[in-house]
C-alpha positions, 0 to 999 in steps of 0.5 A: 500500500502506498502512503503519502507522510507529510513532511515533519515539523523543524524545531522552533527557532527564535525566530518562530517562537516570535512568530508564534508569540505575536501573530497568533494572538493577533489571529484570534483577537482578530477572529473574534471580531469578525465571527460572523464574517467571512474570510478568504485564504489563500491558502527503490534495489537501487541500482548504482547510477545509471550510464550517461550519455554526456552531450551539452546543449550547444549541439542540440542534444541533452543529456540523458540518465538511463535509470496544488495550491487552491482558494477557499471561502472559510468561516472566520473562525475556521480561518483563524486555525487556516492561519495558524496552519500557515504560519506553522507550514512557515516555520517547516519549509521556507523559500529564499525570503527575496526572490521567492519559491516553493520549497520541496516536499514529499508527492509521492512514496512507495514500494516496488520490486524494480526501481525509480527511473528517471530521464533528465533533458535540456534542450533549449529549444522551442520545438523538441522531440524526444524518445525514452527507452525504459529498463525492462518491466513488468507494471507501471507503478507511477510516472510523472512528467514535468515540463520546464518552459523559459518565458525570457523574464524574471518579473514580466508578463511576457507571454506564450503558450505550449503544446505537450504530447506524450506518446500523442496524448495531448496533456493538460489543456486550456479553456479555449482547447487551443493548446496544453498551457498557457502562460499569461502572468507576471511575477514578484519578489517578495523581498520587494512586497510581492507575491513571490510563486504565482499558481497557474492552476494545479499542475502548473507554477511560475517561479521568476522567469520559469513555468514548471508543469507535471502531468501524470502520465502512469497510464500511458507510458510505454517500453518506448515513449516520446514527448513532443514540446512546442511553444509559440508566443503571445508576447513579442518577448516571450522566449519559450525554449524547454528548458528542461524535462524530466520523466520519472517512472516507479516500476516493477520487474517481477522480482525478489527486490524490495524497493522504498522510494520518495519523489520530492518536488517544489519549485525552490530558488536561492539568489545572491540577492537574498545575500545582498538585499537581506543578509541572509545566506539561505538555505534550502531543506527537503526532508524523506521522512523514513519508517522501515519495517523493524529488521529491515537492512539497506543493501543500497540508497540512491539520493538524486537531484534536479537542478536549474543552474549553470553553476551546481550547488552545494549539498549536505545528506543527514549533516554530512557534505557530499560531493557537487560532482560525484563520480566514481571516485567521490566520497560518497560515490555517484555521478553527475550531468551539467549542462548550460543552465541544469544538471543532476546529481546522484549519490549513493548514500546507503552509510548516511541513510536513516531506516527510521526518521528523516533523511534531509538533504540541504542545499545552498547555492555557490559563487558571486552573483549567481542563481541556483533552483531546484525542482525535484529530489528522489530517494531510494532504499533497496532493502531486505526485511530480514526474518527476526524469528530466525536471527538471534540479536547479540548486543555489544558491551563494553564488559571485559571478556575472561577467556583467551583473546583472539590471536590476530597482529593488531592491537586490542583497544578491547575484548568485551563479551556481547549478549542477547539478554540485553544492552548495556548503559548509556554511557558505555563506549569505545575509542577507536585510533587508527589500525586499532582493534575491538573485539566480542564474543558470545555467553560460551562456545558451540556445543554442537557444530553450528551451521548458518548457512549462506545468508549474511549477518547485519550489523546495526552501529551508532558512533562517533568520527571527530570533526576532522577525521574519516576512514574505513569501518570494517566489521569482520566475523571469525571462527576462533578456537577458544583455547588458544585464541587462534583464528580458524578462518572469516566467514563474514565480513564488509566495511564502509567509509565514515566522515566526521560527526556526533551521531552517525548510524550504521545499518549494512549487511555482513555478506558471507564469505563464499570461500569459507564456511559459516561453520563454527565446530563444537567447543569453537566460538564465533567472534566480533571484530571491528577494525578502524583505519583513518584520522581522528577517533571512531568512538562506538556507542553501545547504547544510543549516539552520544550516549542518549540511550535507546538505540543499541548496536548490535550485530544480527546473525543470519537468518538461517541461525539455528540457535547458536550454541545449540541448534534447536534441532539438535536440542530436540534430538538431545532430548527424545535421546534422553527419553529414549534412554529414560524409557529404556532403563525403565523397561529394562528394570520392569523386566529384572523385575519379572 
């Protein structure tokens, strides 16, 4: 089932607790003057990026990625609670206070078994054709096209019209059924006194010198598809040139994948002159609010960005800067397209992704004198639901192991047991420095050969890199001897860059190794170990980021556990051998009896 979240409330500021202080007495003194009068208010696997094909916009080609406001008459007292709503909506998403925008929010989220496709063009044309090849695909979940037209001024009526087919399909429509759109208002900065974003209807808004249109064409999207964009002027000024197209399609392939994705959308700006006219360096905020299900593990995440300016901007993802041109060799890895006046970038950001809360992306623009806007943001998080029933959860600790140490060449920051009873208290953590060492064993060792099969185990941390520092995490699982400490082999491991922060969550799979086996013999025992090598300090929380409490780390093993030290299956069989054994000596005594 899919389901729409609306985007979460920021924690007040100075300035919205004065916000609140002043307008909202103000709104019901003056709501109770005018009781009776009316008032009118205005008011998912996802795939590592897709191939790119890199051509600029002087040839006339583009570049491509294979991959709602209305009117209302409300009684005066239902106006008063309208306000209010507005002012807590101004306090969520502002846009840049001078030029103005409408700030992105979540229009779509879902879940399927493909993934979130996209196709981003800058023609700069005014008469264009294109053709979209899609990733093979069993249904259509949702496609949405949007359509960005240049009227050739920021704050003038310059106006025009547009006709827009997809796949002949003529979309949207005017009233004189002469055309899809029609472009035929003026702008205005709100830092000036105007009204900033102007509504041409539903799908349709004007934000300084561009119109963005969206049309939902789930229906009648095809393996081919072609759109057909033609503008013509009302005005002598009018430009008309497409300066961007964008088509996104959620789809299922008919496999085992789980795919979670977001589509944010708005029509945001930030200008230089937001800087020089107020002071005020803005900064734009879009939040894709997560809520897994419990056990779920993130084997990857995409984050992407559409954008309208010929010089990118800056980005954070969960507090942490990521690249403005990723590739291949970017931390975190990805790539990106820029052409004359828009671009995108994709990050795979499956280290800084949130299974429960809000993920939120920033974004500010970079240079002197320079404009930056941004349309549409996606998320996806290709997950497992991992079976809990199965898995058995061991919980680190900081409580000092008795037994052997593992016999390996680096130096031991710790030996710590680890438990499923439970974690342990807030304020218990571990420091990391460079090529150091942390390692945790289970209650006892096998009593039975044990044997986990071929699935990965998870492994769920909160830490801590200071501010300057980054390196690699590695999280290794062994069969060790626990007489002498000696390592048998490494049945599990994985590792992820980390950057400088205060409260950092991991949550990735420890894949099996195939060269090895997941067998740890009876008397062994499996055993932990957590390997960092960078700057700075990596600290382990056992119980919550910054000790806060709440939200242990913890390793999970696979979910063909069969009951760790003693499957349950050989427990079961222990236990008819003992009645076995109990009813035989009864029957044997009945008959030295008779």
């Amino acid at each position: 089932m899919i389901t729409v979240r609306a985007l979460r409330c920021a924690r007040p500021t100075h300035k919205s607790i004065f916000l609140y202080a002043i307008v909202i007495p103000i709104v019901f003194i003056w709501g109770n003057s005018i009781t009776n009068q009316h008032l009118c208010v205005f008011p998912r696997r996802a795939a590592a990026p897709r191939k790119v094909e890199h051509v600029g916009p002087d040839s006339g080609k583009m570049g491509v990625q294979k991959v709602w406001k209305c009117r209302t008459i409300v009684p005066a007292p239902a106006a008063c609670a309208a306000v209010l709503l507005l002012v807590a909506f101004s306090v969520i998403a502002v846009a840049d206070p001078y030029v103005g925008g409408v700030p992105l929010t979540t229009v779509r989220e879902g879940v399927v078994s493909g993934d979130l496709w996209f196709d981003h063009a800058h023609p700069m044309v005014k008469d264009w054709t294109h053709e979209y090849t899609l990733p093979a695909y069993s249904d259509i979940e949702w496609a949405r096209l949007y359509v960005l037209i240049y009227c050739g001024s920021m704050t003038e009526n310059y106006s025009g019209r547009a006709n827009i087919t997809f796949n002949s399909v003529q979309l949207g429509g005017t009233p004189d059924n002469l055309s899809s759109a029609v472009f035929n208002v003026s702008y205005s900065f709100p830092g000036v006194g105007g009204t900033g974003p102007v509504w041409v209807n539903d799908h349709c808004v004007r934000v300084t010198s561009d119109y963005l249109m969206w049309y939902d064409v789930t229906g009648l999207v095809q393996p081919t598809s072609n759109i057909h964009v033609y503008t013509w002027p009302t005005h002598p000024n009018f430009d008309g040139r497409v300066k961007g197209a964008t088509l996104v399609v959620a789809y299922n392939d008919g496999d085992s994948d789980t795919v979670h994705y977001w589509v944010n959308q708005g029509h945001d700006t930030d200008s230089y002159l937001c800087d020089d006219n107020l002071g005020v360096d803005y900064v734009g905020v879009t939040n894709f609010a997560a809520a897994l299900s419990s056990g779920s593990v993130v084997q990857s995440a995409n984050l992407t960005v559409v954008h309208y300016a010929s010089t990118d901007g800056t980005y954070t993802f969960n507090g942490v800067t990521i690249p403005t041109d990723p590739s291949e060799t970017t931390t975190p890895p990805g790539e990106n397209w820029q052409g004359g006046f828009s671009g995108y970038n994709s990050w795979m950001v499956a280290s800084l992704f949130t299974s429960n809360g809000n993920n939120s992306l920033t974004y500010n623009r970079t240079g002197d004198y320079t404009y930056y806007k941004i349309t549409q943001a996606f998320l996806t998080a290709n997950y497992e639901e991992y079976e809990e029933s199965n898995a058995q959860t061991w919980y680190l600790w900081d409580d000092p192991y008795c037994g052997t140490p593992a016999n390996d060449t680096y130096a031991h920051k710790l030996d710590a047991n680890m438990s499923r009873a439970g974690y342990g208290e807030s304020n218990q953590s571990t420091v990391l420095t460079d090529h150091e060492v942390a390692w945790w064993y289970p209650e006892g060792p096998a009593l039975v050969d044990v044997y986990f099969g071929d699935k990965d185990w998870v492994a769920e941390l909160y830490y801590e890199v200071s501010p300057h520092g980054s390196g690699t995490i590695y999280v290794e699982i062994f069969s060790i001897n626990v007489t002498n400490g000696t390592i048998d082999y490494r049945f599990a491991y994985n590792s992820t860059t980390v950057t400088g922060t205060t409260n950092g969550y991991l949550n990735f799979t420890v894949p099996d190794d195939a060269t090895t086996t997941q067998t740890v013999l009876s008397g062994h025992m499996f055993a932990v170990r957590l390997r960092y090598v960078g700057t700075g300090d990596f600290t382990i929380w056992y119980n919550g980021p910054g000790g806060e409490g709440g939200t242990p780390s913890r390793i999970m093993s696979p979910i063909l556990d069969p009951g760790y030290p003693v499957p349950e299956l050989a427990s079961g069989l222990l236990l008819a051998l003992g009645l076995l054994l109990l009813l035989g000596l009864c029957g044997l005594r009945k008959n030295r009896r008779e």
